[in-house]
Each structure stands twice: as structure tokens, then as C-alpha cells.
MARGUDREN-590350 format. One line per field, with one value per residue (C-alpha): residue in one letter; z, y, x. Coordinates in Angstrom, 2 decimals, decimal comma. Each point is the difference from the previous one (the first is absolute). Layout:
rest	[a	...]
zz	[Z	...]
yy	[Y	...]
xx	[X	...]
***
This chain:
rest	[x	x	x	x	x	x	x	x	x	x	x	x	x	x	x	x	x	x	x	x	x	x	x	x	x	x	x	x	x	x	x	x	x	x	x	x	x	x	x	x	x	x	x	x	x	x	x	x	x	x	x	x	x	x	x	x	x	x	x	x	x	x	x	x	x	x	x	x	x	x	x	x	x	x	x	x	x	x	x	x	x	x	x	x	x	x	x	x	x	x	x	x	x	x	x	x	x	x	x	x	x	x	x	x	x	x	x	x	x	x	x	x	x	x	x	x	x	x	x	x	x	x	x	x	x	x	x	x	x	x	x	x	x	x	x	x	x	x	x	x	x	x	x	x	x	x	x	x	x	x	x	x	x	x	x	x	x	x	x	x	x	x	x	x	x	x	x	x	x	x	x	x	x	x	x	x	x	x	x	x	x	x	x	x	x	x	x	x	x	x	x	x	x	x	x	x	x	x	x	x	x	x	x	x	x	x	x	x	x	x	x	x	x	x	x	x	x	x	x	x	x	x	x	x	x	x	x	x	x	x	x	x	x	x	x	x	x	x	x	x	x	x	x	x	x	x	x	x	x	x	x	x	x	x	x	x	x	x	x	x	x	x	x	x	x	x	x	x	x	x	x	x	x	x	x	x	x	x	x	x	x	x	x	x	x	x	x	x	x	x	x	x	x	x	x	x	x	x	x	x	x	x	x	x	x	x	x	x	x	x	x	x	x	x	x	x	x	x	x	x	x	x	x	x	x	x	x	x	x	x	x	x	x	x	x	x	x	x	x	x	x	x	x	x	x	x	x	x	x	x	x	x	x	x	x	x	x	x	x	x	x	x	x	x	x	x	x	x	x	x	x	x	x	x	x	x	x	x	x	x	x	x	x	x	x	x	x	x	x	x	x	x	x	x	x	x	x	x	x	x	x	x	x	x	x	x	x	x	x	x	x	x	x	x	x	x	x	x	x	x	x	x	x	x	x	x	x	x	x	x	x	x	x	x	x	x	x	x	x	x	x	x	x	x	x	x	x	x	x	x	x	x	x	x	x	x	x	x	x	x	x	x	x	x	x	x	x	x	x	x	x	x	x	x	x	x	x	x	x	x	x	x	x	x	x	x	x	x	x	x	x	x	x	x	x	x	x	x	x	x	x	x	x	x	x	x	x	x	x	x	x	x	x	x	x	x	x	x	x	x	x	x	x	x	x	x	x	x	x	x]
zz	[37,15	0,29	-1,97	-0,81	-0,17	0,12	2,55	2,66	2,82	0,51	3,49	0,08	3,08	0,91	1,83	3,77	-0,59	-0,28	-3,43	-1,46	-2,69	-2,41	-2,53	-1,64	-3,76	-1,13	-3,51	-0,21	-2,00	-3,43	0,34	2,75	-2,04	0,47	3,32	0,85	-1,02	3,21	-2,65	-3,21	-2,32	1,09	3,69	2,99	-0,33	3,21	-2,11	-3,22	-2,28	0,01	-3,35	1,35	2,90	-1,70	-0,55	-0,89	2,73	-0,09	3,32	3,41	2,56	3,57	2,80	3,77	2,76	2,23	3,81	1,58	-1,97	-1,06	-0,89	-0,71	-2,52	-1,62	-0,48	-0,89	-2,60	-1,26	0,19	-2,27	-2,83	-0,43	0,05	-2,60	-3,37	-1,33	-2,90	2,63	3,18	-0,62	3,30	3,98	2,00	3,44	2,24	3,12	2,59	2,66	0,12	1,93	-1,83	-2,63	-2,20	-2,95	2,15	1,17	-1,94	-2,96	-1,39	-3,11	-1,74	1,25	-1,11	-3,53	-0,10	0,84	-1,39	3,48	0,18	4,00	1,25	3,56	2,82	2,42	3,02	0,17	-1,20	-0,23	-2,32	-1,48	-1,27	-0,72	-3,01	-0,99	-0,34	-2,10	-1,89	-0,93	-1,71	-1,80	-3,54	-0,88	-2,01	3,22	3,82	1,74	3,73	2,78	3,29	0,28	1,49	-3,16	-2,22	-3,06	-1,54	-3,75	-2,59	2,86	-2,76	-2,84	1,20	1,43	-3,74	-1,35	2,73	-0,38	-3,75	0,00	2,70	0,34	3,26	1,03	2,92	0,23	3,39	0,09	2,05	3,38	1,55	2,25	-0,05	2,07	1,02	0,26	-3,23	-2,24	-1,36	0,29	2,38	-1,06	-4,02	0,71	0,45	1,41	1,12	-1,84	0,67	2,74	1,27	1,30	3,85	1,36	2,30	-2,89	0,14	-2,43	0,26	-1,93	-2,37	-2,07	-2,88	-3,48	-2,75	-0,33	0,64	3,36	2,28	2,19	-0,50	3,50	-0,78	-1,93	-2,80	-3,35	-3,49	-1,88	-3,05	0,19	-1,83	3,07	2,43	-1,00	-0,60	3,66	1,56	1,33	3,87	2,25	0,87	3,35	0,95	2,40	1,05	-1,27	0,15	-1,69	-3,66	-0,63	0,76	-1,81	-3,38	-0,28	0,74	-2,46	-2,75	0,00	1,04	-2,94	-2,68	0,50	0,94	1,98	-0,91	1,14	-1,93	0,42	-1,41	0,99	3,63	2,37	3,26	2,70	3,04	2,94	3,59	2,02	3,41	-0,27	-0,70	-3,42	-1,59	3,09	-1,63	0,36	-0,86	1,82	0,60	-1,02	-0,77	1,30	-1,95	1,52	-1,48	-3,49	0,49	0,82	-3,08	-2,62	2,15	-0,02	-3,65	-1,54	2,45	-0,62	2,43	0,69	2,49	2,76	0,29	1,83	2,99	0,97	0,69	3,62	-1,80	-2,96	2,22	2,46	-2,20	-0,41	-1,95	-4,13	-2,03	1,14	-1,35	1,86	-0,13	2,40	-3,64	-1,71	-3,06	-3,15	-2,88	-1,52	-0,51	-1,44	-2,56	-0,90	-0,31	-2,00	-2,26	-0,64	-0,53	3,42	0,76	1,07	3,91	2,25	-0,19	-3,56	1,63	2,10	-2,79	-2,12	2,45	1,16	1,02	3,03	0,94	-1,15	0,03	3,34	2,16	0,15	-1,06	2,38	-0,41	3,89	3,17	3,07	3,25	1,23	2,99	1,95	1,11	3,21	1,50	-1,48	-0,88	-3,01	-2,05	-0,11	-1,68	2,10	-2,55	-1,17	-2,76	-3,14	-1,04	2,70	1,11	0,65	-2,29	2,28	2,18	2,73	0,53	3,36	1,49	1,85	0,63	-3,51	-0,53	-3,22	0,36	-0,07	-3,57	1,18	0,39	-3,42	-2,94	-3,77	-2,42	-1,86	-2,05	-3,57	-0,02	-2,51	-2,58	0,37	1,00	3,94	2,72	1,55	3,09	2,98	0,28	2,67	-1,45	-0,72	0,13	-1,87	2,77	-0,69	2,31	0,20	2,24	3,78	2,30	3,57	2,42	-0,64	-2,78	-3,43	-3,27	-2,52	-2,72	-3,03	-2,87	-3,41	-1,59	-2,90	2,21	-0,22	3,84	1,04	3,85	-0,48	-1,36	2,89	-0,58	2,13	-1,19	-0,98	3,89	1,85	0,45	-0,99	-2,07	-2,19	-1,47	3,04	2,64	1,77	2,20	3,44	3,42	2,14	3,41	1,80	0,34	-2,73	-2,04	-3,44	-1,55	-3,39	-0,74	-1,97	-0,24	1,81	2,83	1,15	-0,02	3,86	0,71	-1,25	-3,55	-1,24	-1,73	-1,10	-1,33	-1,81	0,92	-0,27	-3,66	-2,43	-2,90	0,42	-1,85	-2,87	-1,03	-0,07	-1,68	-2,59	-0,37	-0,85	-2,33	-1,98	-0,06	-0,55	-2,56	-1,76	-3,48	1,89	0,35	-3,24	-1,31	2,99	-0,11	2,41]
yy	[12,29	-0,80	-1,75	-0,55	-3,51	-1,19	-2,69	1,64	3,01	-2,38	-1,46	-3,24	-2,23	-3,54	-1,76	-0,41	-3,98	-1,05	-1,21	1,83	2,96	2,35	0,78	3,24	0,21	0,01	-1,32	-2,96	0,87	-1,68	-2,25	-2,05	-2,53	-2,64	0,95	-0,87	-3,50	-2,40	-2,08	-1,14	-2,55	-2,62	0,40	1,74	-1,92	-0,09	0,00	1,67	1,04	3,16	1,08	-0,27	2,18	3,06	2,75	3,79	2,27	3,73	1,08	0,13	0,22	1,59	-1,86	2,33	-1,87	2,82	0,51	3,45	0,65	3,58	2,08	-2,48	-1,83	3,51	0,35	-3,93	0,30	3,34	-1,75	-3,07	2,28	2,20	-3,07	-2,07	1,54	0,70	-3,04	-2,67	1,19	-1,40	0,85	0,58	-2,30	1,15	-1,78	1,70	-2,58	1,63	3,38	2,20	2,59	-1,25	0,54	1,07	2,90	0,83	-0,37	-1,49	1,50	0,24	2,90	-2,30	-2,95	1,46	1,54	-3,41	-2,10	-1,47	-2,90	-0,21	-3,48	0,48	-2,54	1,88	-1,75	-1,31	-3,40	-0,41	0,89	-3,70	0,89	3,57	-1,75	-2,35	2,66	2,21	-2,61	-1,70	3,64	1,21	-0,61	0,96	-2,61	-0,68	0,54	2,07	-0,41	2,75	1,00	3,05	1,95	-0,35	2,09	-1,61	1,06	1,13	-3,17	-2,15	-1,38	-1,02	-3,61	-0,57	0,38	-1,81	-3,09	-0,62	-0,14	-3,17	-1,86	1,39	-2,65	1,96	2,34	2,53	1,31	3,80	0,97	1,39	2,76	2,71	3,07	3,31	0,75	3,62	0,77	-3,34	-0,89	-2,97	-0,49	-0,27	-1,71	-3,26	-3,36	-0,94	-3,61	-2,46	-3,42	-2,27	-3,77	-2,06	-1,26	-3,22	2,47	1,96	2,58	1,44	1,63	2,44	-2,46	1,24	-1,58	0,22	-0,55	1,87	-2,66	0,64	-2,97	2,22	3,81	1,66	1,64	2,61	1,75	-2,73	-0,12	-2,68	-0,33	0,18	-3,33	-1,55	1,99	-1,66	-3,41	-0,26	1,55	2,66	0,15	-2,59	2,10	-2,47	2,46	2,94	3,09	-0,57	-2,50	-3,45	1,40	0,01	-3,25	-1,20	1,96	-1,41	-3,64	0,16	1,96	-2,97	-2,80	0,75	0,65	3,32	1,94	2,62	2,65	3,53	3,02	0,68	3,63	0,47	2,24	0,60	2,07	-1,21	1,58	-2,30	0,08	1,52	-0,18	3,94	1,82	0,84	-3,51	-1,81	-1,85	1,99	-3,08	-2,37	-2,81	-3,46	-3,64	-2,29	-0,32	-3,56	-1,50	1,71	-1,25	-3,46	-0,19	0,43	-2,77	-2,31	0,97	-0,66	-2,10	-3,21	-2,41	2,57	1,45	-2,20	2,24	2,48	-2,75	1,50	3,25	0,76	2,99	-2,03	-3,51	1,70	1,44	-3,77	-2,54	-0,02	-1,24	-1,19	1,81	3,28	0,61	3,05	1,71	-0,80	-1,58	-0,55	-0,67	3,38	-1,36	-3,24	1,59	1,69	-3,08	-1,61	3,22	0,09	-4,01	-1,04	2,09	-1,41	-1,22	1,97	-2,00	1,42	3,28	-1,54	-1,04	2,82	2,14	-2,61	2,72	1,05	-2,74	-3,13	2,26	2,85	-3,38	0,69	-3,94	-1,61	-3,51	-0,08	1,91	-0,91	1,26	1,52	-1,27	1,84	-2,53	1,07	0,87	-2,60	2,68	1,14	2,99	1,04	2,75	2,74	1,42	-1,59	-1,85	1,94	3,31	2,16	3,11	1,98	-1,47	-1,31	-2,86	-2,04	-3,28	-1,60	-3,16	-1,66	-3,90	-2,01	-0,87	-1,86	0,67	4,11	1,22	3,16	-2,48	-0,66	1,68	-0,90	1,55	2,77	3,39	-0,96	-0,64	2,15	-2,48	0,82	-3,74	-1,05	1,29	2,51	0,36	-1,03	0,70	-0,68	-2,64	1,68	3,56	2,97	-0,09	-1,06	-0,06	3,16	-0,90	1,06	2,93	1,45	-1,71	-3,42	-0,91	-0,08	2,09	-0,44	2,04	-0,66	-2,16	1,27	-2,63	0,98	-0,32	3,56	0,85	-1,31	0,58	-3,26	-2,22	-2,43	-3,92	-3,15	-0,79	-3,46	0,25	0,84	4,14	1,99	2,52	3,08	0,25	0,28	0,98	-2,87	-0,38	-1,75	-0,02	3,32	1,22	-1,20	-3,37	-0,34	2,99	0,52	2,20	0,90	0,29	-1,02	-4,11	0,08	1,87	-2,60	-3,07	1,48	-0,78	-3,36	1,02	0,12	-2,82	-0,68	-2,71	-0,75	-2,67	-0,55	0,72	-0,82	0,87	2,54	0,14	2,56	-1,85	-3,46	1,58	1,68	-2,93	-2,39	2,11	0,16	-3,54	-0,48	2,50	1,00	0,65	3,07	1,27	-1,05	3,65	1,26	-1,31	-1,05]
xx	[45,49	-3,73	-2,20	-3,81	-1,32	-3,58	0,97	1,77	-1,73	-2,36	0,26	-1,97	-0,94	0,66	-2,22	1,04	-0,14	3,31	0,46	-3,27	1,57	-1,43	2,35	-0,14	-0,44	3,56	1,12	2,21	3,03	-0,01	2,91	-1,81	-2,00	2,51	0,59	-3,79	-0,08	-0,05	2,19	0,94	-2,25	2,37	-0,50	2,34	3,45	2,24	3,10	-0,95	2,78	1,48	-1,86	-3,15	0,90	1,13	-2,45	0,07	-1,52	0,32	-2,18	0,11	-2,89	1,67	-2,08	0,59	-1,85	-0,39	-1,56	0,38	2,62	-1,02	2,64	2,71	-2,89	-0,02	4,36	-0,23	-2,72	1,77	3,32	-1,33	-1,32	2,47	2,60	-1,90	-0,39	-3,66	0,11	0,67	-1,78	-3,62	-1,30	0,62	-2,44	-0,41	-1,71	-0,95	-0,45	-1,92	1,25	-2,03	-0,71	0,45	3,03	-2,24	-1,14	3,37	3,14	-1,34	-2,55	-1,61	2,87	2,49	-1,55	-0,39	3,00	2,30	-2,11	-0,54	-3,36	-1,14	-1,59	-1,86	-0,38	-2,11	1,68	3,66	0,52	3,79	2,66	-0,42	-3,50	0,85	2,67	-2,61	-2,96	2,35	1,96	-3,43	-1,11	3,26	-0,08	3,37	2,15	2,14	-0,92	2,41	-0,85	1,65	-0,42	-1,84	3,33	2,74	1,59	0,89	3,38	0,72	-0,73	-1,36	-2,15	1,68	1,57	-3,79	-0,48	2,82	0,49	-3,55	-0,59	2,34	-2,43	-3,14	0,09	2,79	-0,62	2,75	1,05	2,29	2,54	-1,54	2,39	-0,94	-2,01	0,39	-3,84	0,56	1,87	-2,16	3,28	2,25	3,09	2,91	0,45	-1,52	1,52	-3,46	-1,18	-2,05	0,48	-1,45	0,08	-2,61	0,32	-1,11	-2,40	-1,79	2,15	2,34	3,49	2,23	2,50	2,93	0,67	1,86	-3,18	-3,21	-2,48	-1,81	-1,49	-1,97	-1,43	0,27	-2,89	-2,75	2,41	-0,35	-1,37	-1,81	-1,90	-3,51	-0,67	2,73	-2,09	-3,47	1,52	1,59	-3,08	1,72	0,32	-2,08	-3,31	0,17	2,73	-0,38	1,85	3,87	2,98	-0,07	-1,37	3,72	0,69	-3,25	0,79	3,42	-0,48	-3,70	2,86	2,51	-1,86	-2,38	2,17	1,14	3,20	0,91	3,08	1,48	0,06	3,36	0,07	-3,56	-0,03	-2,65	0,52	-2,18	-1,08	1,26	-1,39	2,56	-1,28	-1,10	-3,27	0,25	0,28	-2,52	-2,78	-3,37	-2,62	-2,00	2,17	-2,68	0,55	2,53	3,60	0,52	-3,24	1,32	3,15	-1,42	-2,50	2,99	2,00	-3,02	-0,75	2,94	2,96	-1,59	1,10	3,11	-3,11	0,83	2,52	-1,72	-0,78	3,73	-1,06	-2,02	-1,61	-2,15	-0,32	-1,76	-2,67	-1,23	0,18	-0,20	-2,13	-3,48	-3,53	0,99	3,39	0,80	2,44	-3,44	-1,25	2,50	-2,51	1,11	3,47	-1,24	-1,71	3,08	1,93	-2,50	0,04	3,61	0,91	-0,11	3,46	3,25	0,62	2,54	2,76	0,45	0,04	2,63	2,18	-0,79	1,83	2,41	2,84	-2,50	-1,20	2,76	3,10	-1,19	-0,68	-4,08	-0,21	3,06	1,01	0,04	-0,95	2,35	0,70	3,05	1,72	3,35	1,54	1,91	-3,29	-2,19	-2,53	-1,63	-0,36	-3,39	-2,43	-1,18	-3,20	-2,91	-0,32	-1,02	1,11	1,80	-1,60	3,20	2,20	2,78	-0,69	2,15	1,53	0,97	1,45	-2,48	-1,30	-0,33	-2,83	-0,91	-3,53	0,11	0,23	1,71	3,25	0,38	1,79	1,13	2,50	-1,35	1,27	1,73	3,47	2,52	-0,66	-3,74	-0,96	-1,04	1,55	1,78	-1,37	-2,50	-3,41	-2,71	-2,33	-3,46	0,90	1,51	3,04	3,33	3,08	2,14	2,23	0,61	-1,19	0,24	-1,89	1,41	-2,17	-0,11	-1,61	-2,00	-1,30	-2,18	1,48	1,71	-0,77	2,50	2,92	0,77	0,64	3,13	-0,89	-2,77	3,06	0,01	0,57	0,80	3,76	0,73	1,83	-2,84	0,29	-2,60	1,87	-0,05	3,33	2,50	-2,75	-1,97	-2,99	0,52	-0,29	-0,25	2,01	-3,28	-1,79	-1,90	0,41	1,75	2,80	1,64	3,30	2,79	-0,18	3,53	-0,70	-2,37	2,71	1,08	-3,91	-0,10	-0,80	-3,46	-1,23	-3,35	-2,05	-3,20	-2,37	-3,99	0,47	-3,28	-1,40	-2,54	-3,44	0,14	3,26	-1,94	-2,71	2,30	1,99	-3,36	-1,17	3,48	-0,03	-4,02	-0,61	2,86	-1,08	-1,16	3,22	1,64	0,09	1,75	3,39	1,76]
***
């Protein structure tokens, strides 16, 4: 059902400077007055009491970043009204980000713009999805800020926890379920059961995590919701970003660190167009920017000292050095003004504790690395990949020649145990690789961690005897010189057994970091438990 409203069918233009925007004319809804205040008379409190978090909101602005989307901008913005009933839906912010022609003479134009209540923002070249959010969630004037991709289908109520979860923290950004979506038919896949819920890597990166509470360390990516008041407070995304990847990281780590949370929607669905590989879902926009310099601007922004980190990964060290008057990720003043905004935020080791069951309990913060020695040959086991996140997902180990100077040799307990404390398995120090046990070829297997101990096949341990073991089976030498072999821990007594031992073992950085600020600062921590 359509709709007249002096707002919408009229497309307006945003400047082609990134960052430049002309709004168009739309009402704020009335509940927003609150919502508009940088802060209360008292000032922005990092850990303000629940009562002065709850608020009553009752819209919801849609933002779509979209570049060449066309006709899956049309079925998305069609999808989003007719999923989101007319009291709540405030608007539908496009923002066409260098579509040529644009979309506003295409697929959305000015019937359908008045008809679902859709708002269109114009950059007249491509600046990135990252600036695309910004543009759009700086002009919604809805209550909360929905963002989506521009290729979704919301499913039936998708709206109503965004309501709900929300009005108890209006710092609360609220994440849904993200399953599916069948491109030809615009409808989800199967009944849901989507993901949600990411960790934070050592190398900027994030991974999938299961887990048994609704709180969220890292959004994987575009599909959230926030209050507008939360949106303006935390400056929204970094404007130093371009093109897309690393806004997630940034958002999450500005959310907690400032005095924010981050939850799922747990009855709240969203079917999402993946790429597949084929034609239909391939991206049709100009690729720009660079996702390692965005990745490395919300490391340097917000790891603190925990930055040194990335010295361990060839792909950042090589960029240069940090710090200096030119800094190749750039300058970080918009960050500091942030912090200074919102009470100086907390550090990342309270991020660290705050989500202790990824980072203490799935081994991301190991009381030692070590190397691995079989002891018949004298050799060690060492990591075939690079260090960082894998690019296929399954790596391999070796023996070869120890040597204590090659991080690739060293590895630390990792995966939560069934008691959901540290560890339950072994995983290649500074990567997302843990060991799976053996595999043709005379080598060995890894494949990326479960942190919460779920996958049996990554239950591998040194035994208080020496065997590196998963239940009965064991790891040890192969048929040929120098090669290695699983099978049952019995089979290998006729071979001399297969004993293994650790040596070179030290505490690694992040854990002496971690463990300085626990015992530095801990009033920081006191409302964290253990």
C-alpha cells in the first residue's frame, strides 16, 4: 500500500566530496528530543546506571548503502517496507554511492520513493561502503538506525526486538540473525538459525564464534541498529575510512570500549544475499580504498599498547613503521576526540576480560607458547601457512629442523575445554589454525580454531607421557624419514612409540600485556568478575 508524504519523491544530491551531504527536508519523529542531546547535564558517564540508559523509542530510520545495485536495491527497499509496519518505519535512506545512472533514475524513482517512503543520498563518484553508512546514518532521523546491505530481505517482525533490546540501552546496538536469501525468489533459505557473533584476531580480523549468551564481541559486518543519540555520541564510522572492511572492527571496539554493548536479536531474522562465486550475487562497484589501512586505524585507535601486536604479522610490519608525523594507516585525531567525548573510554584489556571465555578460556591469551619436538627424530613440528588468518582455511604442519628463532615452530593450547575454561586443544601461535590431526602425504592438518571446544576432531594434547593424543589416536612418526602418521597410540609402540616434548616455552606479548594491566589497573575490571 502506497502512501503520500511531503518528504519522500524527492531525489536530492550529495555533494561528490566525501563527507559533504544535503539532507532532504524530512521531519524528525517526535520522540527524538532526548535522543539529540550529545549528553546529559551531568556529563557522558562510562558506567552510568541502568536508569539512565533506558529510553522509549518508537521509530526506525532503514539506512541501504547501495552501488550498482539496481534491481536488488528495488526488492530490498520493497522488502524493508512491507516488513516494517507504517508507525515504526520513519524512513528508507538510500545512498547511492556512485551508481551510474543513477539509482534515482532507474529503480528508484520518485513513485517509488513516495510510495515506500524511501529518502536517496547521492555521492556522485564511489567512495566506499564505509562512507555510504556514514552519509546515510548521518541523515536518518528515525529514533533508531537500522543499517543493511542493500541486497536483504527482512523477515516477518524483524523489527520489534530492535525496538525492545534497544529501549533498555539506548548504547545498545542490536545485531539480528543473518541467514540466507534465495536471489531469484527474495525470500529466505531455509527457517533461519543464522550467524551473528564474531571474535577479534590478533591480525584485525574477526571470526565466526559460537557461544551460549547473546552478547556479541565483534559484528561481522553492515546489518545493526543503534540509537541515534549512540550514533552521534560515538561519531559514527571513522570518515578516515575508505571502500569496506575494518568499520566492523572499529564500531565494536568504539561500542564497548566506550561504554556501550553489543547484543543479538535472537528472534529478529535477516536473509542476506551471500557471494557465491556466481554472476548473480558478484559485486558490480568500483572496488576503492585499502581494507588493511582500515583495519590498521581501529588497531592503532583502540589496542593500546596490545598494537605491538601487529609487529607479528609480515602483512602490517611491512607497511612501515607506526607512529611518527605520517603514519602510512594515517592520522588518529578523530578517535581522540571521541575518547575525550565519551570519558576517555576503557583500554583493551577490559575488552579482553570482558569476554574472557574467547580470549582466557579459547587460549587467544596462553600462559606459554612452546615448541614441539618428536623425539625419535629430533625434529620439530612446524607450521606450514603464514602467520595471520589462513586464506583456505586448512593449513599444514611438518617435521623439519627446530629452530627457536622461526615463529612458524611454535604453538600454545587453545579451544575451551568441556568445562568451558582453557584448553582443549593446539593451536598455531598467531593464527586462526589449530591442529586437526594427520593427513596423506606424511604431514599433518590444521584447520581454523573453535574456540568453544565444540569440534572434537581439534582435541589434541601432549599427555602427561609425552604422546600427542586425541583420545586413543596419537600423532608420531611416519613410514618415511621425517614424515608423520596418525593412528591409534598403540600401534606406534612397534615403532618406538611417539613421544613428544615441549621446550623454548615463553610467555608471549599479549599475555604480558594482559597480565600488567590486571595487575596495574584493576579497579578497571572490578565489575567483571572473575
Amino acid at each position: 500500500a502506497g502512501f503520500g508524504h511531503p518528504s519522500f519523491g524527492k531525489p536530492e544530491r550529495v555533494a561528490s566530496k566525501p563527507g559533504a551531504a544535503v539532507a532532504s527536508p524530512v521531519a524528525a519523529s517526535e520522540p527524538v528530543t532526548a535522543v539529540a542531546e550529545a549528553a546529559d547535564e551531568a556529563g557522558f558517564q562510562l558506567d552510568a546506571p541502568p536508569e539512565k540508559l533506558r529510553w522509549s523509542p518508537k521509530t526506525i530510520s532503514v539506512v541501504l548503502p547501495c552501488a550498482e545495485e539496481r534491481e536488488y536495491a528495488y526488492k530490498t527497499v520493497e522488502a524493508v517496507f512491507k516488513s516494517t509496519p507504517s508507525n515504526v518505519l520513519h524512513e528508507i535512506v538510500v545512498v547511492d554511492d556512485g551508481s551510474e545512472p543513477p539509482l534515482s533514475t532507474t529503480h528508484l524513482g520518485p513513485e517509488v520513493q513516495a510510495k515506500w517512503r524511501v529518502k536517496i543520498m547521492r555521492h556522485e563518484r564511489t567512495i566506499g561502503l564505509i562512507g555510504a553508512k556514514k552519509t546515510g546514518g548521518d541523515a536518518a532521523t528515525g529514533d533508531i538506525i537500522v543499517f543493511f546491505d542493500c541486497h536483504v530481505a527482512p523477515q516477518q517482525d524483524w523489527y520489534k526486538e530492535f525496538l525492545s533490546l534497544s529501549s533498555e540501552n539506548y548504547r545498545r546496538m542490536v545485531v539480528p540473525q543473518i541467514t540466507a536469501l534465495d536471489v531469484d525468489s527474495w525470500t529466505q533459505i531455509g527457517s533461519g538459525g543464522g550467524l551473528a557473533k564474531c571474535y577479534l584476531t590478533w591480525d584485525a580480523d574477526f571470526k565466526w564464534a559460537d557461544g551460549r549468551d547473546p552478547w556479541i564481541p565483534v559484528i561481522s559486518g553492515g546489518l545493526l541498529g543503534m540509537s541515534r543519540r549512540w550514533w552521534e555520541e560515538t561519531g559514527g564510522y571513522d570518515k578516515e575510512m575508505l571502500g569496506w572492511g575494518g568499520e566492523n572492527l572499529d564500531q565494536s571496539l568504539r561500542v564497548w570500549l566506550c561504554g556501550g554493548e553489543i547484543m543479538m536479536a535472537s528472534h529478529s531474522q535477516v536473509a542476506h544475499m551471500w557471494r557465491d562465486g556466481s554472476q548473480k550475487t558478484a559485486a558490480r562497484y568500483h572496488h576503492v580504498g585499502d581494507t588493511q589501512r582500515n583495519r590498521a586505524r581501529a588497531i592503532f585507535a583502540w589496542y593500546g599498547e596490545f598494537a605491538d601486536k601487529l609487529k607479528d604479522y609480515p602483512s602490517f610490519a611491512s607497511r612501515g613503521p607506526p607512529g611518527g608525523d605520517n603514519p602510512w594507516y594515517g592520522d588518529l585525531g578523530g578517535f581522540n576526540e571521541v575518547k575525550q567525548r565519551l570519558g576517555g573510554c576503557r583500554p583493551f584489556a577490559w575488552f579482553l576480560k570482558r569476554f574472557h571465555d574467547i580470549y582466557e578460556d579459547g587460549g587467544l591469551l596462553p600462559s606459554e607458547i612452546f615448541i614441539l619436538r618428536e623425539e625419535q627424530s629430533g625434529k620439530c613440528l612446524k607450521f606450514e601457512g603464514q602467520a595471520g588468518t589462513s586464506g583456505t582455511g586448512r593449513e599444514g604442519a611438518i617435521l623439519s629442523d627446530c629452530n627457536e628463532n622461526d615463529d612458524r615452530f611454535f604453538w600454545h593450547l587453545g579451544n575451551a575445554n568441556s568445562k568451558g575454561r582453557c584448553c582443549s586443544g593446539l593451536r598455531a601461535w598467531n593464527t586462526d589454525q589449530c591442529l586437526n590431526g594427520g593427513q596423506g602425504g606424511g604431514k599433518a592438518i590444521t584447520g581454523i580454531c573453535n574456540v568453544a571446544g565444540t569440534d572434537n576432531s581439534q582435541a589434541w594434547a601432549l599427555s602427561s607421557s609425552g604422546q600427542l593424543q586425541r583420545g586413543s589416536t596419537c600423532l608420531g612418526l611416519g613410514g618415511g624419514q621425517g614424515t608423520l602418521s596418525e593412528g591409534t597410540c598403540l600401534s606406534f609402540r612397534s615403532r618406538g612409540g611417539a613421544r613428544w616434548s615441549k621446550f623454548a616455552q615463553r610467555v608471549p606479548l599479549e599475555t604480558q600485556l594482559y597480565e600488567k594491566a590486571l595487575r596495574e589497573r584493576p579497579e578497571i575490571f572490578k565489575h567483571l568478575g572473575r
